[in-house]
DSSP file (Angstrom, degrees, kcal/mol; ACC not computed):
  #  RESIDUE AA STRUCTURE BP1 BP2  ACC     N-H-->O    O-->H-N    N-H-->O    O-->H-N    TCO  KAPPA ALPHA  PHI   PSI    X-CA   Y-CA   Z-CA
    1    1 A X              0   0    0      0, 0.0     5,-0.0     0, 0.0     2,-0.0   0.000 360.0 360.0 360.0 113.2  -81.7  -36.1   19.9
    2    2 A X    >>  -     0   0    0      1,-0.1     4,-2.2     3,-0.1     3,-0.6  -0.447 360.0-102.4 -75.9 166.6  -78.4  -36.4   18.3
    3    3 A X  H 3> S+     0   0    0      1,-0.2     4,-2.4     2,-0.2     5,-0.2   0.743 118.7  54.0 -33.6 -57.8  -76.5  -39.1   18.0
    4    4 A X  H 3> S+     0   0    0      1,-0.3     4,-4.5     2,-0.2     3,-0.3   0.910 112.1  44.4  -8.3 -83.7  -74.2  -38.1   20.8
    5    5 A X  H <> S+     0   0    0     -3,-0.6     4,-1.5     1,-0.3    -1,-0.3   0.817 105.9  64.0 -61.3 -29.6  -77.0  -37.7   23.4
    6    6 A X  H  X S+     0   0    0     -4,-2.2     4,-0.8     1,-0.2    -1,-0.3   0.949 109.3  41.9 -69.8 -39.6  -78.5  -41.0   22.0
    7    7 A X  H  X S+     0   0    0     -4,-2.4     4,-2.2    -3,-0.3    -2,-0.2   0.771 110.2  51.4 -24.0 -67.7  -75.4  -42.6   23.3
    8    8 A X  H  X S+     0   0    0     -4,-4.5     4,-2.6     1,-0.2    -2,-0.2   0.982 113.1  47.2 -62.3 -65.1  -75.2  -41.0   26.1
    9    9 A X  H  X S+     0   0    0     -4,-1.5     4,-1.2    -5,-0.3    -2,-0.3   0.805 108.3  51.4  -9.9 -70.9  -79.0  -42.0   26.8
   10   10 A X  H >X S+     0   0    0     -4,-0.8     4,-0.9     2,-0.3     3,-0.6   0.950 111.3  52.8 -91.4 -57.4  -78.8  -45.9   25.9
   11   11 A X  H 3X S+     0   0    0     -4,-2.2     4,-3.8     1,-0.3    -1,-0.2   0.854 110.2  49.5 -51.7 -37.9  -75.5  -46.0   28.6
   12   12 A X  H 3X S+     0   0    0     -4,-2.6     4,-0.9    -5,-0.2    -1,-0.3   0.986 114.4  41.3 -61.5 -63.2  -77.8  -44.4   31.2
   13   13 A X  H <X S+     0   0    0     -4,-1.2     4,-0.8    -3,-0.6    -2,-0.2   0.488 115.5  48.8 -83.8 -15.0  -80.6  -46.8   30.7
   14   14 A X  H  < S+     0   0    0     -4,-0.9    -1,-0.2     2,-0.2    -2,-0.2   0.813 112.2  49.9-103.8 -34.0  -78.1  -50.0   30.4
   15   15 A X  H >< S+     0   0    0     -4,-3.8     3,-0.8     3,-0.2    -2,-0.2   0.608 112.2  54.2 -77.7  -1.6  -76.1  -48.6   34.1
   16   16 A X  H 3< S+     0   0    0     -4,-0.9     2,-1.1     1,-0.3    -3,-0.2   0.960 108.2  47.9 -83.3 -52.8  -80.1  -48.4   35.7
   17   17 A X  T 3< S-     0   0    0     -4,-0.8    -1,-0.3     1,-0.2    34,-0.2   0.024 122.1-102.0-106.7  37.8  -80.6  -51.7   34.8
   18   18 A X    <   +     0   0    0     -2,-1.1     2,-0.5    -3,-0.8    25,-0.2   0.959  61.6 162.9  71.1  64.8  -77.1  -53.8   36.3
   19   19 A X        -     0   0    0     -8,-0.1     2,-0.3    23,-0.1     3,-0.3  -0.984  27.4-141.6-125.2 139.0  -75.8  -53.8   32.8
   20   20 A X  E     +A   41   0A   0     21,-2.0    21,-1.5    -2,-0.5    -5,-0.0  -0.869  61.4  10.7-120.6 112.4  -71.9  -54.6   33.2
   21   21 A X  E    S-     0   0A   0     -2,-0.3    -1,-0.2     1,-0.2    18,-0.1   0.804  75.2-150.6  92.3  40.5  -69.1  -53.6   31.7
   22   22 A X  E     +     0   0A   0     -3,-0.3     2,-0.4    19,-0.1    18,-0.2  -0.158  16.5 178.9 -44.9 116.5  -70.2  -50.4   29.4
   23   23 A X  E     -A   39   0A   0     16,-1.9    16,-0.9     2,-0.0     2,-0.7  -0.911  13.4-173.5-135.6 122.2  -68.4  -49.5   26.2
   24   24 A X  E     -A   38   0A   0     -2,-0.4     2,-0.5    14,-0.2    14,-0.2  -0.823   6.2-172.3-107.0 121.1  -68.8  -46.9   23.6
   25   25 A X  E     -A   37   0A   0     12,-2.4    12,-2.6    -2,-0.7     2,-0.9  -0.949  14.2-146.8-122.3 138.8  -66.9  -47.0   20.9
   26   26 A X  E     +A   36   0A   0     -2,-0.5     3,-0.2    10,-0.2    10,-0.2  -0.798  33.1 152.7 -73.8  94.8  -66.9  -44.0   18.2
   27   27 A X     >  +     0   0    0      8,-2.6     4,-1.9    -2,-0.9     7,-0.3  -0.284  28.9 122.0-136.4  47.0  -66.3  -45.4   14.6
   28   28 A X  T  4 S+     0   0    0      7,-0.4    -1,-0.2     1,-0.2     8,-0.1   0.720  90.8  40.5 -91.6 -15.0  -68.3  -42.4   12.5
   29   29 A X  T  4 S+     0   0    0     -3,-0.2    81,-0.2     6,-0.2    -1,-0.2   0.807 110.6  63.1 -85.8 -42.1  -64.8  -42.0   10.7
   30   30 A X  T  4 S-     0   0    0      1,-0.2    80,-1.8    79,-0.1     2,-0.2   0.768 121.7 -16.9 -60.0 -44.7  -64.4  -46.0   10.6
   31   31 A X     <  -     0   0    0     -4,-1.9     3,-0.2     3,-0.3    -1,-0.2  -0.970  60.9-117.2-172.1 153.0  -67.6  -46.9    8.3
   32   32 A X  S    S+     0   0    0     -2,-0.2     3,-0.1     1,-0.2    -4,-0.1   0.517  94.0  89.4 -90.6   4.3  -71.0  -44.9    7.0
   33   33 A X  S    S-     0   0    0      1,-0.2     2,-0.2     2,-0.0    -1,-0.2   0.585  96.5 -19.1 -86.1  -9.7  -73.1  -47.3    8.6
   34   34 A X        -     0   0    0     -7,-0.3    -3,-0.3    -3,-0.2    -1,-0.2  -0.798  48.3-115.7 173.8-179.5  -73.4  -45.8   12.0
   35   35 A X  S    S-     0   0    0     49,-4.1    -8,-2.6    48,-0.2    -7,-0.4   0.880  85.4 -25.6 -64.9 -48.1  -72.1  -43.2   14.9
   36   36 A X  E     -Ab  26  85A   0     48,-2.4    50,-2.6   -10,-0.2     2,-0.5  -0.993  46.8-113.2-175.9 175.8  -71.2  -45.9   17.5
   37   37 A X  E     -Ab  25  86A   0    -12,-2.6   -12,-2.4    -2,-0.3     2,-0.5  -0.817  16.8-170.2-114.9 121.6  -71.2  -48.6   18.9
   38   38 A X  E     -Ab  24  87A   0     48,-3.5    50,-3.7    -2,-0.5     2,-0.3  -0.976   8.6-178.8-130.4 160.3  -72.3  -49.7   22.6
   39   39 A X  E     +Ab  23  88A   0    -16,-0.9   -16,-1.9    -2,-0.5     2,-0.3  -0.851   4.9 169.7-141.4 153.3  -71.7  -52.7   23.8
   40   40 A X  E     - b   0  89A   0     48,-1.8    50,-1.7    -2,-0.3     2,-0.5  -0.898  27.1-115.3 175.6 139.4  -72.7  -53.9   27.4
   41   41 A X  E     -Ab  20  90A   0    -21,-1.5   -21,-2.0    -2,-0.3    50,-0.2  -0.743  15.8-153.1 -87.2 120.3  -72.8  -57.6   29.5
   42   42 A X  E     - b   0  91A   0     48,-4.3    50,-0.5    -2,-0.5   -23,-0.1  -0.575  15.3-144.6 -77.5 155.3  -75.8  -59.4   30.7
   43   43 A X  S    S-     0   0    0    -25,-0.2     2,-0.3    -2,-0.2    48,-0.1   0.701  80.7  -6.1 -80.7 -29.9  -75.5  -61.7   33.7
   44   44 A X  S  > S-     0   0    0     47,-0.1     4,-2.5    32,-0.0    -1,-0.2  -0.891  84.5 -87.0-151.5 159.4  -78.5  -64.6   32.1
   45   45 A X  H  > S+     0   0    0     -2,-0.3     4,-0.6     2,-0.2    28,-0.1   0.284 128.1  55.1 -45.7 -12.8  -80.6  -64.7   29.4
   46   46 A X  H  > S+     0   0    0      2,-0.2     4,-1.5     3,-0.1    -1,-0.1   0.732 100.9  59.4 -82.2 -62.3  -83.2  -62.9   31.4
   47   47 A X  H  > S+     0   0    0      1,-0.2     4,-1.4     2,-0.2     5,-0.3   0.949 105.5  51.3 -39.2 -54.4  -80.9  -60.2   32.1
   48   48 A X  H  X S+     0   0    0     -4,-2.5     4,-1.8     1,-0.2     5,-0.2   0.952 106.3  48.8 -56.4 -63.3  -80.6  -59.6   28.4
   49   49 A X  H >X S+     0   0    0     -4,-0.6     4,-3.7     2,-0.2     3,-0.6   0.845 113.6  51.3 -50.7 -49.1  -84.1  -59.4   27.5
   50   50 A X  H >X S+     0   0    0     -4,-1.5     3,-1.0     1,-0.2     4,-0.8   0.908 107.8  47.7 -29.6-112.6  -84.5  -57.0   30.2
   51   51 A X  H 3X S+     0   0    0     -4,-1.4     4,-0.9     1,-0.3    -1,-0.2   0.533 115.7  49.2 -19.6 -29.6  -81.7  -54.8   29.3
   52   52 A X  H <X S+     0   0    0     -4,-1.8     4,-2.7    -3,-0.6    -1,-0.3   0.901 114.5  40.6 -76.8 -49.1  -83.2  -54.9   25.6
   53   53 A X  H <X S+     0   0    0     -4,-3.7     4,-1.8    -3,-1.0    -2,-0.2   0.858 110.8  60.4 -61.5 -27.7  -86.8  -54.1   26.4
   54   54 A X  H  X S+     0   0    0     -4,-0.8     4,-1.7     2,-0.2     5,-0.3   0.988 110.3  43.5 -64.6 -61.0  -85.6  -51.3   29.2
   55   55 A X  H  X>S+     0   0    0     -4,-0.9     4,-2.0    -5,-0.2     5,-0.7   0.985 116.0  47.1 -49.0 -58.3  -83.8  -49.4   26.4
   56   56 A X  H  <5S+     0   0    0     -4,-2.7    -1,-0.2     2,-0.2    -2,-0.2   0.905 116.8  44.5 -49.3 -28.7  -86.9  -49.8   23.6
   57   57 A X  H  X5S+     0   0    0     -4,-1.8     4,-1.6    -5,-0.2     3,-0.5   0.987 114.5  45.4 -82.0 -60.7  -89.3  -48.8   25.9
   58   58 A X  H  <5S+     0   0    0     -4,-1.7    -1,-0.2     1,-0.3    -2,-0.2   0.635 122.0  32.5 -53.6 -18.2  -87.6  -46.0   27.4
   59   59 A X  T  X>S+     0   0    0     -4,-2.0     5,-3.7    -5,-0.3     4,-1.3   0.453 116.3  66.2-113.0  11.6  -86.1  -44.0   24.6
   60   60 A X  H >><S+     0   0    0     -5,-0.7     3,-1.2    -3,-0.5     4,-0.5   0.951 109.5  44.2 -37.3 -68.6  -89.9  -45.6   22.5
   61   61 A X  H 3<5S+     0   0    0     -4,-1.6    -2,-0.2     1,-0.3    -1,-0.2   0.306 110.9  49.9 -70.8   4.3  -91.4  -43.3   25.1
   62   62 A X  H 345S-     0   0    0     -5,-0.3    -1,-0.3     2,-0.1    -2,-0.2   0.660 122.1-108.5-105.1 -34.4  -88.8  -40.5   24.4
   63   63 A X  H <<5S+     0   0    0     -4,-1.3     2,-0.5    -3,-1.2    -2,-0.2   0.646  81.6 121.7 116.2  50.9  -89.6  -40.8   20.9
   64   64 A X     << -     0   0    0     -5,-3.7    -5,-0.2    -4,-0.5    -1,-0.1  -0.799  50.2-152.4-133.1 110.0  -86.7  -42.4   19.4
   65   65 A X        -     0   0    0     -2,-0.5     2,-0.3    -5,-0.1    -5,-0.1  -0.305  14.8-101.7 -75.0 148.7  -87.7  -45.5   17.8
   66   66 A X        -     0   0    0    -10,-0.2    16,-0.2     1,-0.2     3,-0.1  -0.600  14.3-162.8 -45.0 116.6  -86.1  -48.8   17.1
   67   67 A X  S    S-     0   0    0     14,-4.7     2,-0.3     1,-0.3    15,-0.2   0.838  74.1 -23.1 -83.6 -31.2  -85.0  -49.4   13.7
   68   68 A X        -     0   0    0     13,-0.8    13,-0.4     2,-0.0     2,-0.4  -0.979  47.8-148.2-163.6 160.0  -84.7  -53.4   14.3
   69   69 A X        +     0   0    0     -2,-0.3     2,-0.3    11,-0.1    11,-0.2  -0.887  28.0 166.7-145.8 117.2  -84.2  -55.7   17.0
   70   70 A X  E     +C   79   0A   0      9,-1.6     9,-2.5    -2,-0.4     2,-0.2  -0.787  26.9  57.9-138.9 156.6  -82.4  -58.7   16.2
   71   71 A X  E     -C   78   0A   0     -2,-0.3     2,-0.4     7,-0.2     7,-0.2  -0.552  66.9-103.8 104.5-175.8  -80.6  -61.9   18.4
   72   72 A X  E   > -C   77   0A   0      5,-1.8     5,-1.1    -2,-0.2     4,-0.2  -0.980  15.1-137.0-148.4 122.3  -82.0  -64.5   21.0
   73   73 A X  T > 5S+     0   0    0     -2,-0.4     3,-1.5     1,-0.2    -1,-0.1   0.862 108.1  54.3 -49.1 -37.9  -81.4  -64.1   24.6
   74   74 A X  T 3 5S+     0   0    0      1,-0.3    -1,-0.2     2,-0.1   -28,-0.0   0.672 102.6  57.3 -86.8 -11.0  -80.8  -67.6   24.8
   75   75 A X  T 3 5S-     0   0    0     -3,-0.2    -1,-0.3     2,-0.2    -2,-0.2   0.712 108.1-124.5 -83.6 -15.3  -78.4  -67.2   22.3
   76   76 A X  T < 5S+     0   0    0     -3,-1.5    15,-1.1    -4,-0.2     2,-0.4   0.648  83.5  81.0  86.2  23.2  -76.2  -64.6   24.3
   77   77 A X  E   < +CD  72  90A   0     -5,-1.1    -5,-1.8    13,-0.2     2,-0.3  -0.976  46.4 159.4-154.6 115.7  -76.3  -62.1   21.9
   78   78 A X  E     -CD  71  89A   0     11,-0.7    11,-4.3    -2,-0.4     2,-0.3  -0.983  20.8-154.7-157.1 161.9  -79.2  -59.2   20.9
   79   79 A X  E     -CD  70  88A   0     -9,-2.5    -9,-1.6    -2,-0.3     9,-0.2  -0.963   2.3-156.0-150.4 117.1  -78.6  -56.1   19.0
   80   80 A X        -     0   0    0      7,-1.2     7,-0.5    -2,-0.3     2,-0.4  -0.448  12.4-153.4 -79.7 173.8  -80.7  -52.6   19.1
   81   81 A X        +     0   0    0    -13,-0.4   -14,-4.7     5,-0.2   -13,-0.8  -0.817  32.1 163.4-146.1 144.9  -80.5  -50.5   16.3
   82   82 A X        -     0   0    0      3,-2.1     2,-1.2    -2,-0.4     4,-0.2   0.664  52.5-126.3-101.5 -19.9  -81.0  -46.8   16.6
   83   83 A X  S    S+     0   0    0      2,-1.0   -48,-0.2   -15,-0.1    -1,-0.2  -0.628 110.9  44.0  86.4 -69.0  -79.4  -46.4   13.1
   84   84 A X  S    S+     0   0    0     -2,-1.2   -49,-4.1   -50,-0.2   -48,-2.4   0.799 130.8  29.8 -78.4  -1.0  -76.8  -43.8   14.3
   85   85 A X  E     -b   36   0A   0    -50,-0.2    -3,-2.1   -51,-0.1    -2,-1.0  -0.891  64.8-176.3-128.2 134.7  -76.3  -46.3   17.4
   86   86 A X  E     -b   37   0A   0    -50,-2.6   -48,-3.5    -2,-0.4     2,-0.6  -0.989  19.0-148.6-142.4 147.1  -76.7  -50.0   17.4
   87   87 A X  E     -b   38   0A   0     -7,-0.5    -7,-1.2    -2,-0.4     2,-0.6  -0.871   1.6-149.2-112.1 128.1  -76.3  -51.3   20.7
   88   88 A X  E     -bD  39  79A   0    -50,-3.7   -48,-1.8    -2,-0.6     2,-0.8  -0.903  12.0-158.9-116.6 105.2  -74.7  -55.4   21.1
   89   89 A X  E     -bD  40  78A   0    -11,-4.3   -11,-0.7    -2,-0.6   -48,-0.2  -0.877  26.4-173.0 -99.3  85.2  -76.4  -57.2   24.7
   90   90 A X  E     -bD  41  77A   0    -50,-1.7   -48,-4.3    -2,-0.8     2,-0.3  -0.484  33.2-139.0 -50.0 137.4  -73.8  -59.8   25.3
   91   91 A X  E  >  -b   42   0A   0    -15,-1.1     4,-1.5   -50,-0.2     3,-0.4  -0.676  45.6-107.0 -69.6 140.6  -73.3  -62.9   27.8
   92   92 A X  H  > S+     0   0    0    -50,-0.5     4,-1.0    -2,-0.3   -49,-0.1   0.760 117.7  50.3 -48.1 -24.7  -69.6  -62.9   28.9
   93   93 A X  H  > S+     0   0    0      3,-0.2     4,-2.1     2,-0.2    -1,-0.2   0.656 112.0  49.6 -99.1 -29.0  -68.6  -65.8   26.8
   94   94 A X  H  > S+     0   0    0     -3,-0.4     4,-1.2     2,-0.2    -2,-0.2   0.852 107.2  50.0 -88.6 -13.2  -70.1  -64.4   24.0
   95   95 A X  H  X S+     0   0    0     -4,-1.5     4,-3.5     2,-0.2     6,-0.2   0.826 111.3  55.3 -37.1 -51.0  -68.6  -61.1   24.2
   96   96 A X  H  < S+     0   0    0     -4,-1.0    -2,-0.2    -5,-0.3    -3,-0.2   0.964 108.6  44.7 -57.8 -58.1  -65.4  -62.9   24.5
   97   97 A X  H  < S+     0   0    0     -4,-2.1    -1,-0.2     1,-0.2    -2,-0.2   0.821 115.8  36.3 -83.2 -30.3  -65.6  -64.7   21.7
   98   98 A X  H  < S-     0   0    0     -4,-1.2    -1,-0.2    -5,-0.1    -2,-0.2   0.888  78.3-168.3 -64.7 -56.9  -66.8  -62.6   19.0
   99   99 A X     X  +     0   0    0     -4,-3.5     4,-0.7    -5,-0.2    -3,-0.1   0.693  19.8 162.7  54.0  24.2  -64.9  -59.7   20.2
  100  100 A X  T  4  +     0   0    0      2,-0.3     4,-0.3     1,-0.2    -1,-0.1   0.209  68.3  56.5 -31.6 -23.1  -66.4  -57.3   18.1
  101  101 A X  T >> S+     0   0    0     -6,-0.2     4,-1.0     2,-0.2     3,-0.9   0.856 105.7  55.3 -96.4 -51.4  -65.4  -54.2   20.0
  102  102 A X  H >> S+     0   0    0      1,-0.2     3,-3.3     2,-0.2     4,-1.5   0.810 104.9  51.6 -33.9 -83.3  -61.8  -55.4   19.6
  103  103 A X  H 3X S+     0   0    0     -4,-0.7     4,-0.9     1,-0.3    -1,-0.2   0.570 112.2  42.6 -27.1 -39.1  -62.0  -55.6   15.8
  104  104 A X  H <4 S+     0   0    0     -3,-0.9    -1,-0.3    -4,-0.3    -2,-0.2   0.441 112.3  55.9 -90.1  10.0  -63.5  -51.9   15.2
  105  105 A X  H << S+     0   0    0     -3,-3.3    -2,-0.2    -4,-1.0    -3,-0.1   0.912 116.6  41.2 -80.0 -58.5  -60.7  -50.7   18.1
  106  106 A X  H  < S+     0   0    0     -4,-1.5     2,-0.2    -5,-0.1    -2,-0.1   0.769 106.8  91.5 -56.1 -36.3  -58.0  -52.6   15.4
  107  107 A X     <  -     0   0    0     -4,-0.9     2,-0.3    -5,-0.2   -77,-0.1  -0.348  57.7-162.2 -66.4 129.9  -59.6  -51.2   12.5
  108  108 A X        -     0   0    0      1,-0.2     3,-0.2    -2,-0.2    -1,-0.1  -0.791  35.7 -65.3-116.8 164.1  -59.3  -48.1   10.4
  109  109 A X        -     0   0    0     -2,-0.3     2,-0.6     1,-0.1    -1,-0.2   0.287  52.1-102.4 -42.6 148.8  -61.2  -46.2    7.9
  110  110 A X        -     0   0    0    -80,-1.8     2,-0.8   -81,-0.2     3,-0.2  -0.424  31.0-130.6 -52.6 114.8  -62.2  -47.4    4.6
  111  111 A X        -     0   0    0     -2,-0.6    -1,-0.0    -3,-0.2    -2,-0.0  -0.620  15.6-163.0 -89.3 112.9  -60.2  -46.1    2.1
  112  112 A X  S    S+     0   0    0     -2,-0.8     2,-0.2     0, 0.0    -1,-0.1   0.774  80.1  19.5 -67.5 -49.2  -62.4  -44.6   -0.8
  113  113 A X  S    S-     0   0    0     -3,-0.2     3,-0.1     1,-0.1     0, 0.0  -0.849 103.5 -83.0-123.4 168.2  -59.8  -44.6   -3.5
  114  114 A X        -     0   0    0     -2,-0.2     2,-0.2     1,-0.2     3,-0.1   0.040  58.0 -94.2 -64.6-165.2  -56.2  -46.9   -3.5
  115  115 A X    >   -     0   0    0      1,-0.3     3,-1.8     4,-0.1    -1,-0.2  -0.572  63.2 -71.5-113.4 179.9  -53.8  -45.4   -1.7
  116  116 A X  T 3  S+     0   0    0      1,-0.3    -1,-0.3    -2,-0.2     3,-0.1   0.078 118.5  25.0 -53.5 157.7  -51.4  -43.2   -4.0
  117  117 A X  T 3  S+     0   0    0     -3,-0.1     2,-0.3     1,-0.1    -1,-0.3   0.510 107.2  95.8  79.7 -14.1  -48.9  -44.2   -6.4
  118  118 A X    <   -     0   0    0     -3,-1.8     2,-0.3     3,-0.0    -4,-0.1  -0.827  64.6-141.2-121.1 169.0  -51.4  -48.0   -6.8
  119  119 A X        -     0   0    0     -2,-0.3    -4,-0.1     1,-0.2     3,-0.1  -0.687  26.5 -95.9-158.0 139.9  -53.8  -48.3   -9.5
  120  120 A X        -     0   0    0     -2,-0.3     2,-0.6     1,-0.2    -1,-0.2   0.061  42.7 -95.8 -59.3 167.5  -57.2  -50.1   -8.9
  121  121 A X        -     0   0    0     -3,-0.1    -1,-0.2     2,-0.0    -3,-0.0  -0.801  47.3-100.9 -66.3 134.1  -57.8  -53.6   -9.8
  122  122 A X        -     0   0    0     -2,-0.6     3,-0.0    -3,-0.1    -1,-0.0   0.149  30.5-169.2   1.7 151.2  -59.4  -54.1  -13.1
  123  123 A X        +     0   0    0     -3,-0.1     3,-0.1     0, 0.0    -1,-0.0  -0.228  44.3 122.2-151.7  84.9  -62.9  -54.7  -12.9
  124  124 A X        +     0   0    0      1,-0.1     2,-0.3     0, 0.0    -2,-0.0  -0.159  64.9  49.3-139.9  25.1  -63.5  -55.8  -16.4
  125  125 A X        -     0   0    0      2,-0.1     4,-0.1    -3,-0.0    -1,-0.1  -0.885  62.5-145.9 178.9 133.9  -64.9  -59.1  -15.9
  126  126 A X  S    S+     0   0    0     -2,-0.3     2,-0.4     2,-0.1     0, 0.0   0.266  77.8  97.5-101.7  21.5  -67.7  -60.4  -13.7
  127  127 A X  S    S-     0   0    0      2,-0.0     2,-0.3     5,-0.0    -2,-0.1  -0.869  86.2-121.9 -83.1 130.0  -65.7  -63.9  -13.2
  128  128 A X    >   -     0   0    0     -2,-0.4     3,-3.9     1,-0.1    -2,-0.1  -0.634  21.8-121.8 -52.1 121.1  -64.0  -63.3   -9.8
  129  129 A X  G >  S+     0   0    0      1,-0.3     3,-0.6    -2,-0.3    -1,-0.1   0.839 113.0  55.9 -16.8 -68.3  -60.1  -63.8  -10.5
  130  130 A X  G 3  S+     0   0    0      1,-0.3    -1,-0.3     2,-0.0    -2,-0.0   0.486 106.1  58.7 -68.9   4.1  -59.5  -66.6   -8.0
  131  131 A X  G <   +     0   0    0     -3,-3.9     2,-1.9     1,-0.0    -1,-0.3  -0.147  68.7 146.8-121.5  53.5  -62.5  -68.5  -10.1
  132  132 A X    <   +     0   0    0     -3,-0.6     2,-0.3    -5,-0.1    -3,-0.1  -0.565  24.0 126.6-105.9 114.4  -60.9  -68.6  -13.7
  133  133 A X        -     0   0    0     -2,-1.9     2,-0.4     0, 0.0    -2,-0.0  -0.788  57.4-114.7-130.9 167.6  -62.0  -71.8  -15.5
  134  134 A X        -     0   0    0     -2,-0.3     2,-0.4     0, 0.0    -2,-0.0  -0.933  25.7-140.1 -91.8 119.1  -63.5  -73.1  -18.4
  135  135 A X        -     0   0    0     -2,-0.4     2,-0.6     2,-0.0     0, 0.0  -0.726  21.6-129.1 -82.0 134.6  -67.1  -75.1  -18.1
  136  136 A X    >   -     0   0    0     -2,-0.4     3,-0.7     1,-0.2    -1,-0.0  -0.612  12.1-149.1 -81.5 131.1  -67.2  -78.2  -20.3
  137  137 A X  T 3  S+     0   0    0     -2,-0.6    -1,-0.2     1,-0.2    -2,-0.0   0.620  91.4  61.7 -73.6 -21.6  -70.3  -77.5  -22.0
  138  138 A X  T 3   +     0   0    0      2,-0.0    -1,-0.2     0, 0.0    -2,-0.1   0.757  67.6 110.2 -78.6 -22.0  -70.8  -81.4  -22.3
  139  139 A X    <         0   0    0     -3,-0.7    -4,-0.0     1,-0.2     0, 0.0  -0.019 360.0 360.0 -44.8 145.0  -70.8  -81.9  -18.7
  140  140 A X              0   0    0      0, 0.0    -1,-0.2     0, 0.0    -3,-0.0   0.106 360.0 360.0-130.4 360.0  -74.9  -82.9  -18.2
């Protein structure tokens, strides 16, 4: 199943189960670390575990496995990852605050090289700029 369809898939399995307020965001130009993003509201801390196990089991038993499962219902927050999908099972107040979807909306690709015309930084020293000091060697 490609990514695409995996997507499509995990959104299917999140509207069976009362999962509120569905969002897919496409960020496979944004970063190499996966396709996209879905994002989706629990009502409780029950709701979320539910909503996490419905997806693992169903696309287990389709035979696209979990790469990790990470978060705490009670914590408002759990996160599938499919590798080209990673899925975020939010509380409303923790949606809100993180606002995670918002940040990769704002966001644009990484840029590989500067941009033209600018010259890298240096990297000719493993001291980080902002830390350049002398240690007094007497110091015990």
């Amino acid at each position: 199943m490609n990514s695409e369809a995996l997507t499509a898939r995990i959104a299917e399995v999140l509207e069976a189960k009362k999962g509120m307020d569905i969002r897919v965001l496409d960020v496979h130009e944004k970063t190499a670390m996966t396709d996209y993003f879905v994002f989706v509201t629990g009502s409780s801390a029950p709701h979320l575990k539910a909503l996490s196990e419905d997806v693992h089991v169903t696309l287990k038993h389709e035979g696209q496995a979990t790469y990790r499962r990470t978060g705490d219902p009670e914590g408002g927050w759990l996160v599938l990852d499919f590798v080209d999908v990673v899925v975020h099972i939010f509380l409303a107040d923790q949606r809100e605050h993180y606002a995670i979807e918002t940040l990769w909306e704002e966001r644009g690709p990484l840029a590989a090289t500067p941009p033209e015309g600018e010259d890298p930084e240096p990297q000719d020293s493993d001291t980080p700029k902002d830390f350049d000091f002398d240690i007094d060697s007497d110091v015990k």
